[in-house]
Each structure stands twice: as C-alpha cells, then as structure tokens.
PyMOL commands that place a pseudoatom at each C-alpha (Angstrom):
pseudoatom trace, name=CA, resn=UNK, resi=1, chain=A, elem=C, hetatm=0, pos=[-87.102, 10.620, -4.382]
pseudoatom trace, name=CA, resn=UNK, resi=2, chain=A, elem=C, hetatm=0, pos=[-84.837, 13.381, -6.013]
pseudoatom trace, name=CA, resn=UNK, resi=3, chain=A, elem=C, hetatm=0, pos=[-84.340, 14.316, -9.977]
pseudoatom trace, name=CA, resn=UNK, resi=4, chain=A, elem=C, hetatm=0, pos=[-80.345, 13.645, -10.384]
pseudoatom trace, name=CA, resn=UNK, resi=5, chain=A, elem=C, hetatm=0, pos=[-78.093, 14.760, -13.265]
pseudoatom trace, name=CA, resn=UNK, resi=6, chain=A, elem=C, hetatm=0, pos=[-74.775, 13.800, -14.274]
pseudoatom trace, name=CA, resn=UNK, resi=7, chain=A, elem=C, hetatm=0, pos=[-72.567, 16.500, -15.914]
pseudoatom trace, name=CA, resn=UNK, resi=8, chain=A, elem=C, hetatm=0, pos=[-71.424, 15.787, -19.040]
pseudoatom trace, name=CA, resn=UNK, resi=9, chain=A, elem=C, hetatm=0, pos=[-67.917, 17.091, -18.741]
pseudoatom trace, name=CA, resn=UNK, resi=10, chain=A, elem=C, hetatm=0, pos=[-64.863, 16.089, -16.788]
pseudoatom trace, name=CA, resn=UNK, resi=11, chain=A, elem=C, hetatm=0, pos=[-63.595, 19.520, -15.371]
pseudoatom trace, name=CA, resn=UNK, resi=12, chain=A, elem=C, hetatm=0, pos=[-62.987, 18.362, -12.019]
pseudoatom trace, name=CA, resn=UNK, resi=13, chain=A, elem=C, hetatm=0, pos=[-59.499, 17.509, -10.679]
pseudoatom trace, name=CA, resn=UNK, resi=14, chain=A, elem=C, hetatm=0, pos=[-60.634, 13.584, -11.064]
pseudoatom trace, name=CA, resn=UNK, resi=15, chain=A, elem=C, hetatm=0, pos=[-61.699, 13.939, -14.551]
pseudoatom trace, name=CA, resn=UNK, resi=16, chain=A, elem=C, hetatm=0, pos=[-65.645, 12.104, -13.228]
pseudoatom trace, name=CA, resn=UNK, resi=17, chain=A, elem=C, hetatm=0, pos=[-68.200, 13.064, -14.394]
pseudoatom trace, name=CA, resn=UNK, resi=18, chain=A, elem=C, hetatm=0, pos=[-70.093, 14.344, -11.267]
pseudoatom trace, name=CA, resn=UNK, resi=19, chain=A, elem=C, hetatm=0, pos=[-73.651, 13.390, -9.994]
pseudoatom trace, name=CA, resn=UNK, resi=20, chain=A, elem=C, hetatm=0, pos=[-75.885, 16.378, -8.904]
pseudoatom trace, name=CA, resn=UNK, resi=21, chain=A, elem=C, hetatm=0, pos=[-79.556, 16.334, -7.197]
pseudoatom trace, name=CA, resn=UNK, resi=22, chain=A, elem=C, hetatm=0, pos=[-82.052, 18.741, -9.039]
pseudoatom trace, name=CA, resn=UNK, resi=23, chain=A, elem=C, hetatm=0, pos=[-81.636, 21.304, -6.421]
pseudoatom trace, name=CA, resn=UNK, resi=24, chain=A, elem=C, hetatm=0, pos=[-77.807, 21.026, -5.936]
pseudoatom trace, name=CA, resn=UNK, resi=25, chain=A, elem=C, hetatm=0, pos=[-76.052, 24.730, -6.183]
pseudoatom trace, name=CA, resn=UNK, resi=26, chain=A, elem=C, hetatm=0, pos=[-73.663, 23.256, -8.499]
pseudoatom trace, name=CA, resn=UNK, resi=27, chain=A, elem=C, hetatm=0, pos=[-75.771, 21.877, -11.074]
pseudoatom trace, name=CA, resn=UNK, resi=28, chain=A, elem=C, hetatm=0, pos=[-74.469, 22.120, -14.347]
pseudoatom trace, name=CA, resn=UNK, resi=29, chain=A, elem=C, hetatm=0, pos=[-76.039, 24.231, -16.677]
pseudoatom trace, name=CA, resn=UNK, resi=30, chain=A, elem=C, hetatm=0, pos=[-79.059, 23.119, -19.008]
pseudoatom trace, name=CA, resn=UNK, resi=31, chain=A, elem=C, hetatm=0, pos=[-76.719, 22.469, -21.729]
pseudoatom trace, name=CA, resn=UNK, resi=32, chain=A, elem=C, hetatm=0, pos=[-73.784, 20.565, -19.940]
pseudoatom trace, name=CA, resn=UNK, resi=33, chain=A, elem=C, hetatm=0, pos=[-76.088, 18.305, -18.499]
pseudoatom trace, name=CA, resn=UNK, resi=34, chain=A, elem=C, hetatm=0, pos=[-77.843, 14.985, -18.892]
pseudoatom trace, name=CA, resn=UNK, resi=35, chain=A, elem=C, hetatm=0, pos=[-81.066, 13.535, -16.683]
pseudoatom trace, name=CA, resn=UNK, resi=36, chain=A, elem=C, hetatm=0, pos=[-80.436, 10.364, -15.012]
pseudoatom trace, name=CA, resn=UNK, resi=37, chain=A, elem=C, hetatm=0, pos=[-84.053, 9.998, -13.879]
pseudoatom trace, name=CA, resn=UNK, resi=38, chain=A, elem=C, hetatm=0, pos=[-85.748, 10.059, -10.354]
pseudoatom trace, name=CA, resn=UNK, resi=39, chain=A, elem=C, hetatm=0, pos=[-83.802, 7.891, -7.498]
pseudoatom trace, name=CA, resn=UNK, resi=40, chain=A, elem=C, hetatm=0, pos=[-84.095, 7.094, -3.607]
pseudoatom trace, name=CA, resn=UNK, resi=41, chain=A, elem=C, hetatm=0, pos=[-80.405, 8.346, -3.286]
pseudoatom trace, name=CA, resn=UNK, resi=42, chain=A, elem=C, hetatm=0, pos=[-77.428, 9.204, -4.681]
pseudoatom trace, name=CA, resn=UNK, resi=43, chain=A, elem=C, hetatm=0, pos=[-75.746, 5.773, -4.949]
pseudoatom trace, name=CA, resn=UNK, resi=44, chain=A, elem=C, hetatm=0, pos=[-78.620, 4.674, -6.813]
pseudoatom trace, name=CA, resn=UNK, resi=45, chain=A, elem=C, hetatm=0, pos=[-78.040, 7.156, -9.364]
pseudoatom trace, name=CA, resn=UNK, resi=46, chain=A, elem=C, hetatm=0, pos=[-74.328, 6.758, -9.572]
pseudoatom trace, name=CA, resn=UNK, resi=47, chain=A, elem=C, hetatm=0, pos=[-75.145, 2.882, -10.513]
pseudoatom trace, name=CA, resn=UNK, resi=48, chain=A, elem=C, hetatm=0, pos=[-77.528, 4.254, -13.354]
pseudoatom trace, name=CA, resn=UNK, resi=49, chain=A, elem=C, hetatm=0, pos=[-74.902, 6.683, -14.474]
pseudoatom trace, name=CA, resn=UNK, resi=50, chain=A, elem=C, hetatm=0, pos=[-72.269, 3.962, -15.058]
pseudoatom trace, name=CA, resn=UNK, resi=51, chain=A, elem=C, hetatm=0, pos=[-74.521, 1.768, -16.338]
pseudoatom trace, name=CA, resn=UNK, resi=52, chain=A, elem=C, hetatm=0, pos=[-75.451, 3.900, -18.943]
pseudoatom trace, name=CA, resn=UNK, resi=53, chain=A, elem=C, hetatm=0, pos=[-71.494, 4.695, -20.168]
pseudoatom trace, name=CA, resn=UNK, resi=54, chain=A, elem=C, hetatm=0, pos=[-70.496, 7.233, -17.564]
pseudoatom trace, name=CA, resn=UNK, resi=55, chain=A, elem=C, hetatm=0, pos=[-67.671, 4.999, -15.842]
pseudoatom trace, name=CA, resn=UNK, resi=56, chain=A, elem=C, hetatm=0, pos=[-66.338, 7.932, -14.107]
pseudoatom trace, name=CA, resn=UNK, resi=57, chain=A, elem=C, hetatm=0, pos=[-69.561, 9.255, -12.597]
pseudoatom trace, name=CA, resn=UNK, resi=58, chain=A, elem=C, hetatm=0, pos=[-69.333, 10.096, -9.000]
pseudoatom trace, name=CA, resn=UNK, resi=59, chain=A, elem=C, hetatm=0, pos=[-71.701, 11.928, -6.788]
pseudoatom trace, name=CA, resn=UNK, resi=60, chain=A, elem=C, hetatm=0, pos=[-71.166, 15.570, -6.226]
pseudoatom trace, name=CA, resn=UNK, resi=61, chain=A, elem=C, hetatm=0, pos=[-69.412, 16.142, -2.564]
pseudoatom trace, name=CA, resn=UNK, resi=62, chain=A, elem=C, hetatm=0, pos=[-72.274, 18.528, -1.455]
pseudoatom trace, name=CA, resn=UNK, resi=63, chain=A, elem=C, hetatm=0, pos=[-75.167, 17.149, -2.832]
pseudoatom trace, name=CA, resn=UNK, resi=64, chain=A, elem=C, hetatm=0, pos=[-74.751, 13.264, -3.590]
pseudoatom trace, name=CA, resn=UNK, resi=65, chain=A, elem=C, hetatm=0, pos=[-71.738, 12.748, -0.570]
pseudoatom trace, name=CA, resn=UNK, resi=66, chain=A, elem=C, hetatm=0, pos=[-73.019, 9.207, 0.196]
pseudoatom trace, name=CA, resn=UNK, resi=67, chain=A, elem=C, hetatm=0, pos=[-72.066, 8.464, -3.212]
pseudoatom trace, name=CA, resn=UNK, resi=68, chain=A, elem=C, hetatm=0, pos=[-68.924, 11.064, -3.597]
pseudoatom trace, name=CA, resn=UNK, resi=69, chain=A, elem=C, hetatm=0, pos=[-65.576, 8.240, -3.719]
pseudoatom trace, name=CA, resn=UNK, resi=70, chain=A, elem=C, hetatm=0, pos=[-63.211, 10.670, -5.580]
for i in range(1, 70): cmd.bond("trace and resi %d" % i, "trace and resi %d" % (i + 1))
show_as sticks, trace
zoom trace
C-alpha cells in the first residue's frame, strides 16, 4: 500500500485536481497538498478523493495511470 495525495489546485489543462503516490516526482508541494490516506492503488484513492468533495480528482498520468481518465 502507497501514501496518496490529491493536489489542492486545478492548474492542469482539465482543471482536476490530480492524485499523486508519496513518491511521485510531481507531488505537490507540502502546502498545496492534502493526504488522502494509505490505499492498494490508485483507483482506490481517486474514489476517496471524490468522496470527500474533490469531484474532479484524477490520478496523476505517471504515478496513479490506472486511475488517470482526463
């Protein structure tokens, strides 16, 4: 199981909030980013993001691309 992270701003070309594994190389900084908790995979954590009020999360291409839609 991996930490994940959701970034808490929309600066993509999507406007989603992206999904990021603790060791992804594009994890937000500490302060532009929220802890989603420990989870077998990224899909799982993309649930828990939207499911806590992030409707536009989506997993991070390089990191979380099993969950990546947009």
């Amino acid at each position: 199981m991996k930490h994940y992270y959701i970034n808490n701003t929309t600066k993509n070309p999507n406007g989603n909030n992206e999904v990021h594994t603790e060791d992804c190389r594009y994890l937000p900084s500490l302060t532009n980013r929220t802890c989603l908790g420990y989870f077998t995979d990224g899909i799982a954590a993309v649930a828990a993001a939207k499911a806590k009020g992030y409707s536009k999360a989506d997993g991070c291409i390089h990191c979380c691309p099993e969950a990546h839609r947009e």
